[in-house]
SETIBA-859979 format. One record per residue (C-alpha): z, x, y. Coordinates in steps of 0.05 Angstrom, whole numbers, padded with zeros to 5 digits, always signed. Example, Ala and Ser with C-alpha at 12.3 -4.5 7.8 and 13.67 -1.06 7.14 Angstrom:
! residues 2
+00156+00246-00090/+00143+00273-00021/
//
This chain:
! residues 264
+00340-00330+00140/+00293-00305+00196/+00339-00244+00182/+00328-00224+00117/+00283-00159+00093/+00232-00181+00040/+00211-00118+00012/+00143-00097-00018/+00125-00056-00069/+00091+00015-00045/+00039+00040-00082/-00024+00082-00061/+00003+00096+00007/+00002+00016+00016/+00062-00040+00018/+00036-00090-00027/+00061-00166-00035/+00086-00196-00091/+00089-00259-00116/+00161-00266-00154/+00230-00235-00112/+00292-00230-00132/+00356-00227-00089/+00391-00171-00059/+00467-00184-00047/+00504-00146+00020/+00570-00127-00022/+00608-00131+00041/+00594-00213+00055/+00570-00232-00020/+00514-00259+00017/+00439-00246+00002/+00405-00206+00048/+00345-00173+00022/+00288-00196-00028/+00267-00152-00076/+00198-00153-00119/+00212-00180-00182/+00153-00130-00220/+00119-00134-00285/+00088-00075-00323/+00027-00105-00282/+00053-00070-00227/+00073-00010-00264/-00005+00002-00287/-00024-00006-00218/+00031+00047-00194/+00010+00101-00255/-00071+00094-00241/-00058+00106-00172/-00003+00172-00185/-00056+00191-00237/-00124+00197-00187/-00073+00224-00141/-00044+00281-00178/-00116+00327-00185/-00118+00337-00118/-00039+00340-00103/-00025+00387-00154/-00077+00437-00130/-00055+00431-00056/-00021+00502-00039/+00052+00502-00051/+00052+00519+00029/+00016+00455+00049/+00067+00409+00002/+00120+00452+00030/+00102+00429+00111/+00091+00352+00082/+00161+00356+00048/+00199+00385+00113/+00168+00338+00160/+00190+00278+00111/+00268+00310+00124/+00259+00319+00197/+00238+00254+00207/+00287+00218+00152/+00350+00267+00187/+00329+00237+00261/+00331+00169+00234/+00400+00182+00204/+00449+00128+00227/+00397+00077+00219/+00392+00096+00140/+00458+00096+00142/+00484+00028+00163/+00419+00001+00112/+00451+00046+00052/+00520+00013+00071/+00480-00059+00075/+00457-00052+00021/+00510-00005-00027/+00586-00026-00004/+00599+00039+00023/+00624+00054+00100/+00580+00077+00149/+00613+00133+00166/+00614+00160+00091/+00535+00140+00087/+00530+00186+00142/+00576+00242+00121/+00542+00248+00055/+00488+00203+00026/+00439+00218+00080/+00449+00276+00100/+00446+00292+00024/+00381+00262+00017/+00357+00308+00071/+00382+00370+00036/+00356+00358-00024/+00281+00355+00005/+00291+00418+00046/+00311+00454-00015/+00255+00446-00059/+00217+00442-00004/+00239+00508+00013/+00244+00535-00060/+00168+00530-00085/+00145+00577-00023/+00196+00633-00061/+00179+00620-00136/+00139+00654-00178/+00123+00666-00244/+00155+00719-00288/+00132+00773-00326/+00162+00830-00375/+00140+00888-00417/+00162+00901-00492/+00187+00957-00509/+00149+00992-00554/+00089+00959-00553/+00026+00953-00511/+00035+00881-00483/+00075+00836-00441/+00095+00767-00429/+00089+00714-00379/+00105+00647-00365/+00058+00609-00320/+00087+00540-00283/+00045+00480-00288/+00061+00402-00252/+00058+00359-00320/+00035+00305-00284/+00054+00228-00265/+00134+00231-00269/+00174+00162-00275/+00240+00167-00239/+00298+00110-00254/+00354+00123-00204/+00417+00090-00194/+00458+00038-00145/+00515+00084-00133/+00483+00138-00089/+00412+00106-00072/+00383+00154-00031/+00410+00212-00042/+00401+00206-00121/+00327+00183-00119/+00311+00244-00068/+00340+00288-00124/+00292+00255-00174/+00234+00260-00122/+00233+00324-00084/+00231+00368-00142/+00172+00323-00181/+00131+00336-00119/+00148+00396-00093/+00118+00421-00163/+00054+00383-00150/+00071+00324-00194/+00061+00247-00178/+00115+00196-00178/+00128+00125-00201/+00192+00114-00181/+00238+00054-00194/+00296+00048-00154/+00367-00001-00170/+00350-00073-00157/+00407-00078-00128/+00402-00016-00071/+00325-00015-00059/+00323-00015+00016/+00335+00055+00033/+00278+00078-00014/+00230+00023+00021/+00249+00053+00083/+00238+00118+00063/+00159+00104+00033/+00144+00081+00111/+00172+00160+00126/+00116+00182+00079/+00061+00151+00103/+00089+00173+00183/+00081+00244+00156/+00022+00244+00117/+00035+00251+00048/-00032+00229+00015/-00031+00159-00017/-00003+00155-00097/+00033+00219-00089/+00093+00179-00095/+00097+00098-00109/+00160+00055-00106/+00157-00001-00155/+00224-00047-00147/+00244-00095-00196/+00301-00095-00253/+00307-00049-00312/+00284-00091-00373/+00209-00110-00337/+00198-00056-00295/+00239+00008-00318/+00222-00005-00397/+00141-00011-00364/+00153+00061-00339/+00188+00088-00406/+00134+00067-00452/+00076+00072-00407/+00027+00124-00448/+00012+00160-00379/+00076+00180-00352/+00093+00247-00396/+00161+00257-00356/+00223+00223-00347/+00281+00223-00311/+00333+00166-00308/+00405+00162-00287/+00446+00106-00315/+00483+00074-00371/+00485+00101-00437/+00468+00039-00472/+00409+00030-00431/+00397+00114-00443/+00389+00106-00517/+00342+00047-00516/+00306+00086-00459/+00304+00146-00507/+00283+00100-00569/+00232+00071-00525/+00203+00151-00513/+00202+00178-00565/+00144+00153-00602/+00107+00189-00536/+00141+00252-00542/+00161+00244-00473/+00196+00307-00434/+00268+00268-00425/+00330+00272-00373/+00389+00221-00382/+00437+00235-00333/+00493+00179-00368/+00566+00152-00349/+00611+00202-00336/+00663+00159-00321/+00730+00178-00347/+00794+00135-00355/+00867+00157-00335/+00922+00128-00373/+00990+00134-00332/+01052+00125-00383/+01116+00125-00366/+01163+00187-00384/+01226+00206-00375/+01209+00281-00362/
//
């Protein structure tokens, strides 16, 4: 028991306690290794009013200064790789070796590149033919993004969620699987190593019912992005759309293969 990771919920640049767990099962031994914050749209609210003083400043910081945050954050996550790595297959199922092949290395790819991609952006312009005018478009961070990722690629899914929400100058509230939370815990004490300011991004663990339908129908978060079920996509997307909320449902795209036999 002396063993087991009891993980906290990280919000304003802080781990915070929490009163309720639940358990976190290694796949590999069926045996329960972590203990996860069992949170309550209490937790939620105190996640959104800390992305929401954080954003004014965030979202004015020069794309250049996010940019240097962001690439530190991959440095340091890449040099920690084969740590990550035997946590994600703790944690996931998955080998080792394929956590380090892919899923972290993954993770620190997808940082780089948006990371990478805000210092080349820029707004676009054109002139009509014709006429003595031209348009624009002008990019703007909506604000607190909630992110819902998935248990089959922890890391690497989340980051995919994450680096673009911030790399644009939003905030996060991000919920990760209950049952492959560790990787995302470990990654929060990465943020605060490389000084990303607090409530720029807040990890809020729990299951999907409490703490997920908390982030879909809270009236602050304008943005969100889930990957999941479909089922749970539809009552996520019922639970939205009174709020007008700017929506992406990445859903199953699992796809059966019936083998019959034939005499061709």
């Amino acid at each position: 028991m002396s063993d087991m990771l009891v993980i906290e919920n990280f919000i304003n640049g802080e781990f915070v306690p929490t009163k309720s767990h639940i358990d976190s099962f290694d796949p590999s031994t069926g045996s329960v290794w972590a203990k996860i914050p069992d949170s309550d749209e209490t937790d939620i609210n105190k996640a959104v009013d800390a992305a929401k003083k954080a954003f004014q400043k965030w979202s004015s910081t020069p794309v250049q200064e996010r940019s240097r945050i962001m690439l530190k954050i991959a440095d340091r996550l890449e040099s920690q790789l084969q740590s990550f790595a035997e946590q994600e297959s703790h944690d996931q199922g998955k080998p080792i070796w394929l956590a380090k092949a892919v899923d972290i290395p993954r993770a620190v790819h997808n940082i780089r590149t948006f990371a990478t991609s805000i210092l080349h952006d820029t707004n676009k312009s054109s002139v009509m033919d014709g006429v003595d005018a031209f348009n624009y478009t002008i990019k703007h961070p909506v604000g607190v993004a909630g992110l819902i990722s998935p248990w089959n690629l922890p890391l690497y899914l989340l980051t995919f969620k994450l680096a673009p929400a911030i790399a644009a100058g939003n905030t996060v509230v991000a919920k990760p699987s209950e049952m492959t939370s560790v990787t995302a815990w470990m990654l929060a004490k990465i943020f605060n190593e490389c000084g990303l300011p607090p409530g720029v991004v807040n990890l809020v663990f729990g299951v999907g019912p409490k703490a997920g339908e908390a982030i879909v129908k809270h009236p602050d978060i304008p943005l969100v992005s889930f990957t999941g079920g479909t089922a749970t996509a539809k009552r996520l997307r019922a639970s939205a759309a009174p709020f007008c909320k700017k929506l992406s449902l990445e859903v199953s795209c699992c796809q059966l293969l019936e083998l019959l036999q034939s005499n061709v």
